[in-house]
C-alpha positions as CSV (number, residue, x, y, z in Angstrom):
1,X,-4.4,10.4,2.1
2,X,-8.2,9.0,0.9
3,X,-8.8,6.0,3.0
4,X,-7.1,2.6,2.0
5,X,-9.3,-0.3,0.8
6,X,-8.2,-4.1,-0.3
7,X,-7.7,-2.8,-4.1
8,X,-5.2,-0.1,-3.4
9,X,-3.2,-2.7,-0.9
10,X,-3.2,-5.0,-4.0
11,X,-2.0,-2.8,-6.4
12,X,0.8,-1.4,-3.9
13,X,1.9,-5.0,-3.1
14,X,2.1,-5.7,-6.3
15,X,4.6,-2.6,-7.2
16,X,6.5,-3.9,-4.3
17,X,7.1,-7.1,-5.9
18,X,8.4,-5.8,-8.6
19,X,11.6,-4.6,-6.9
20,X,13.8,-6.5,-4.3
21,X,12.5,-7.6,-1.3
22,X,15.1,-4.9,0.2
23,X,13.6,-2.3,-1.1
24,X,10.1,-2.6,0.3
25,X,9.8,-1.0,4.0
26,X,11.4,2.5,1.8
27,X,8.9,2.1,-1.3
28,X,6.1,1.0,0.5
29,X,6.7,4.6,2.9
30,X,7.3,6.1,0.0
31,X,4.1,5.5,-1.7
32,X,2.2,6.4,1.3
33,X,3.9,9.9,1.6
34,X,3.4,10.7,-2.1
35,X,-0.3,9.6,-2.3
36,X,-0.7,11.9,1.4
37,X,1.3,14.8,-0.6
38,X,-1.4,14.0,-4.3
39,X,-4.3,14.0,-1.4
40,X,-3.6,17.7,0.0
41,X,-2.9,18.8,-3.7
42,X,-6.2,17.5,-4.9
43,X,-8.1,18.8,-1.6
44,X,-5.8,22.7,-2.3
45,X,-6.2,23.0,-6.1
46,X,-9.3,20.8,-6.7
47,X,-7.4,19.0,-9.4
48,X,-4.9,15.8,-9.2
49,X,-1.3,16.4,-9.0
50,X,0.6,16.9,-12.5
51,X,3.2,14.2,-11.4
52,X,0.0,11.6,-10.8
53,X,-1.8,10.5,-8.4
54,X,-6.0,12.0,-6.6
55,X,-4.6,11.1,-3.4
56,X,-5.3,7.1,-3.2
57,X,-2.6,4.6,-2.8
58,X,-4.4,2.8,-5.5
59,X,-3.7,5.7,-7.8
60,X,-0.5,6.1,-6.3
61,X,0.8,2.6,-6.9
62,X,0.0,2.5,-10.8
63,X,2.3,5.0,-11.4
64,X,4.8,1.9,-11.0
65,X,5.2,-1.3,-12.7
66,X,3.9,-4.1,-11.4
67,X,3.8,-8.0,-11.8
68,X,0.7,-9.9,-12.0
69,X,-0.4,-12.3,-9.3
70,X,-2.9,-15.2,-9.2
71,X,-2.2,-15.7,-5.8
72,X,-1.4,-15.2,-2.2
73,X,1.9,-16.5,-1.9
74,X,4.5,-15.9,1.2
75,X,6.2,-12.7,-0.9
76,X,2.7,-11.1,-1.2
77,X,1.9,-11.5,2.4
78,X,5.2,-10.3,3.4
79,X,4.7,-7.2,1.0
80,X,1.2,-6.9,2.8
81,X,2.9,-6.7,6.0
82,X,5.4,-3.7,4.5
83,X,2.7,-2.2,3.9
84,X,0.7,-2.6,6.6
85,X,3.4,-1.0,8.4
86,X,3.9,1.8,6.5
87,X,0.5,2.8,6.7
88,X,0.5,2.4,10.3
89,X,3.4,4.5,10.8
90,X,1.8,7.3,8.6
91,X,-1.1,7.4,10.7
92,X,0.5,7.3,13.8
93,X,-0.1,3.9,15.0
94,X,1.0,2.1,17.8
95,X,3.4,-0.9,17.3
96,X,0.9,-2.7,18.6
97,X,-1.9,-1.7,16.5
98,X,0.4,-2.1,13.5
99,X,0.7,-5.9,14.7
100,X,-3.0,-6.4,14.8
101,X,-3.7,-5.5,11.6
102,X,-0.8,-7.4,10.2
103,X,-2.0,-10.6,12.0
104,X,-5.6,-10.3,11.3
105,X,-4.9,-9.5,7.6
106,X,-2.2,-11.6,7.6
107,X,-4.6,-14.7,8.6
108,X,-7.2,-13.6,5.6
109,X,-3.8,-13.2,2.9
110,X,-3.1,-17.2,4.1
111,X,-6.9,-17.9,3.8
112,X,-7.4,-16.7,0.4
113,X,-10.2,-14.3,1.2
114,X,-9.8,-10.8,-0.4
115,X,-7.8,-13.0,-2.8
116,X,-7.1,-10.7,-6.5
């Protein structure tokens, strides 16, 4: 999967939103292991997959609705934190690790900085 920047954890919060808070930890894993699957397509065939998706969660993540958000609220941190984990788990992280990035991007999601 291409690296993950603070666009492509937007746009993949905000598809988690759009479903039940339930459903996150699965769609969030999800979304990670299809845009690592659209990645090795791209990097084999030189092209993006048919089904969607060059390999970036961003790309990923547009393939399914979304709600808008003006802010950081509690839900969107929450989703961050779905996600955060999911990525972390895909890569091979450490519980630990996983926390650390939840925390520290955790404290900017409260803070407003990286704000869409």
């Amino acid at each position: 999967m291409r690296p993950v920047g603070l666009s492509d954890l937007d746009v993949a919060i905000r598809a988690l939103l759009s479903v039940p808070r339930g459903e996150w930890r699965a769609m969030a894993t999800d979304l990670i292991a299809a845009a690592h699957a659209a990645d090795q397509w791209r990097e084999s065939y030189g092209v993006a997959h048919p089904g969607g998706g060059t390999g970036s969660l961003y790309a990923q993540a547009t393939l399914y609705p979304r709600v808008a958000t003006s802010q950081c609220s509690a839900r969107y941190c929450a989703a961050l934190g779905d996600v955060l984990t999911a990525h972390g788990a895909h890569r091979g992280m450490t519980k630990c690790d996983v926390a650390r990035h939840r925390f520290v991007l955790g404290k900017l999601c409260l803070y407003g900085i990286g704000n869409p």
